[in-house]
Structure formats: C-alpha cells, structure tokens
N, C-alpha and C positions, 0 to 999 in steps of 0.2 A: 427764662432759662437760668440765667445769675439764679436767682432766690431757690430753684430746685438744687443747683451742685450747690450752694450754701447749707440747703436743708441737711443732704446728703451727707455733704462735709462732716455735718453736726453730728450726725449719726452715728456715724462711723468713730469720731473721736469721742463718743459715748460709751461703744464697747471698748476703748482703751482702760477706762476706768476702772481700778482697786476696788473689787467687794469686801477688802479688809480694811476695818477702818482704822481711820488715821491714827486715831490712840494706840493702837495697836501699833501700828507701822512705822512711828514715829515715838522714842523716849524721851522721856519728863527731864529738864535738864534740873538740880542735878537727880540722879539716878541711882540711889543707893542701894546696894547690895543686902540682902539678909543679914551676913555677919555686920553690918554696919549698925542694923534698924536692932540686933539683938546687945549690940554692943553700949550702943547712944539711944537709953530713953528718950531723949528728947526730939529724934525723926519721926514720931507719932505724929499723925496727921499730913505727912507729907505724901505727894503723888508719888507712886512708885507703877511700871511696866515691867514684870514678872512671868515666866511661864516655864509650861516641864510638863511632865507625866501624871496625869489625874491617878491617884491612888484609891480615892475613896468618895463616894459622893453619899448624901445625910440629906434629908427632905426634912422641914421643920415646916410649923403651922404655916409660916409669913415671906421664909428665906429659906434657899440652899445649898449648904455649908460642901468647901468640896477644897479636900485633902491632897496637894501638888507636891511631889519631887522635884523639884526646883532647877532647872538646867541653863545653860548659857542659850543668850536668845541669837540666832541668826540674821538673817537678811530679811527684813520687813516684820519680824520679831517673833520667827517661829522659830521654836526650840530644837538645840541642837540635839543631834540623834547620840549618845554615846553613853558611858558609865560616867561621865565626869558631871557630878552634882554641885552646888550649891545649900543645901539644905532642904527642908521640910517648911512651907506657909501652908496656911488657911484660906482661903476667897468666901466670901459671905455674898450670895448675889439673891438680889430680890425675886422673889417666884419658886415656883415649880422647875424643876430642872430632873427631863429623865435619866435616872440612870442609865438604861438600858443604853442613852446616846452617848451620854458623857459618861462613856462606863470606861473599869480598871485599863489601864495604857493607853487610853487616847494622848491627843498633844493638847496641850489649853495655851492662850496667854492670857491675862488678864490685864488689865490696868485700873488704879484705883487710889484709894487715899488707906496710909497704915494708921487700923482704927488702937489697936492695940496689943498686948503680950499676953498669949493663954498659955497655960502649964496642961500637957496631958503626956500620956505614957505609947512608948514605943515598944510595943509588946510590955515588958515589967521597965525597962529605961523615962526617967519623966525627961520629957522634950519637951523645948519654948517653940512657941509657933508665931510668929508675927500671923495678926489677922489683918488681912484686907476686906475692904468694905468695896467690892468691887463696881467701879463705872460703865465699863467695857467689859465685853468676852470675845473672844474668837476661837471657834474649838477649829482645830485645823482637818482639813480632810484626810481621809484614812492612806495612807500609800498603796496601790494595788500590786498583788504581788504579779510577776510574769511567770505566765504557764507553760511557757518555752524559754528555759535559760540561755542557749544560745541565740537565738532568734533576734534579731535586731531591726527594723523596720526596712534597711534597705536590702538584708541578705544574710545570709546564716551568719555567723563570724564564730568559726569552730577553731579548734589547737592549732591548727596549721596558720591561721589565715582568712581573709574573708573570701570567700566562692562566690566565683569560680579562681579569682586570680593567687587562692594558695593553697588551691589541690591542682594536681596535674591532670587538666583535663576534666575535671569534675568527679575523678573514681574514688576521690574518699583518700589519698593517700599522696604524699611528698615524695619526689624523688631527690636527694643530696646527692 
C-alpha cells in the first residue's frame, strides 16, 4: 500500500513540472542587454536569455535565421506585452523552422551564445543586429481571445456589477 501512494505521490508531482525549459526560465548571470552587447565588442561569445516579437523568419540550407523585436522578459522569461522595445537581434537556430508556426507576432525567447555583429538595413536605415547562435527556443503559446467580453467564468460581471448582486433583481438595471 506505501509503495502505491508513493507511486502516486510521484505522479502527481510530475505534472507539477515546467515544459519551459530551464534556460529559458532562468537568466545567464551576467545578463547583458542589446545596448551593452552593441556597445562592448568584447561580450561576443557570452550566454545571453533574450526575447520579443518574431518579425521575420528566413529558412537557409542548414539553419533558420529569425528576425526578433526585442522586449523586456517577464516571469519565467516570456516577453512582456507592450510598445516598450529594446532593440532588433537575430537567433540563428539549427534546422528547419516553419514559418507558418513561428510566423510575424508570435512571442519567442531564446537563449544562446552572442556569435557576432551583422550590418543590414531597416527599410533604407542600416541597423546592427547582435546575432545569436541559439541553444534554446521557446515559442510561447498564442493568447486566446474571449468570445464574451463580459463573461467571466463565475458570472456575467456587466457596468453595474457582478449578477445577480449588482442588478436589482436580475432586470438589467440599478436602482440609486
């Protein structure tokens, strides 16, 4: 009886377990920043935990080169939602990589080693990219949108109130 709630035990604290991995969910210490890595040639080759908005993904014979908006990383190092960037890198990762998955605004993080500094243009603007030679990826899952705005899992929560206790009576309407 022991060794089955043992088994069980086991189990269960097995679906506790992060499908993100640890490189991901954990940053390189130290941890420097794009303006740092474009600043000080001499952070090439250092680990860096990076991520943002995929802009552009490129399929090469060997690797697949993939163009990131740069954002501040969050909680277990998925990028935060907003207009506030960091800059423009590159991720170089070995293989085939579909577009169609890793397509324009997903969220990426990557983590990796900074292989070097390429020159290429931003519409007619020439822009530095740190490239990364990526070790890791994590393409984050998509956000679903809700098909009932107010709708909330325990109960409507409309202008008033949540219902029943801030409509009067349930008819759709407040008495002051």
């Amino acid at each position: 009886m022991k060794n089955l709630l043992f088994v069980l035990f086991a189990i269960a604290l097995s679906g506790c377990a992060s499908h993100i991995p640890l490189a991901i969910r954990k940053p390189p210490e130290p941890n420097p920043m794009i303006a740092d890595v474009l600043a000080q040639a001499d952070l090439q080759q250092q680990p860096v935990r990076w991520g943002g908005t995929i802009l552009s993904v490129v399929n090469h014979p060997n690797d697949t080169e993939i163009e990131i908006l740069a954002k501040k990383l969050g909680r277990y190092g998925k990028p935060v939602d907003g207009d506030d960037t960091q800059g423009r890198f590159l991720a170089r990762v070995d293989g085939f990589l579909d577009p169609a998955i890793y397509a324009h605004g997903r969220l990426l993080t990557v983590y990796g080693i900074i292989d070097s500094l390429v020159s290429r243009n931003v519409g007619e603007k020439p822009y530095r990219y740190p490239l990364m030679k990526v070790q890791s990826q994590y393409l984050w899952p998509r956000e679903q949108e809700n098909d009932y705005p107010g709708y909330y899992p325990y109960g409507y929560y409309g202008a008033y109130g949540f219902y029943p206790y801030g409509y009067r009576f349930g008819l759709g309407y407040r008495r002051w």
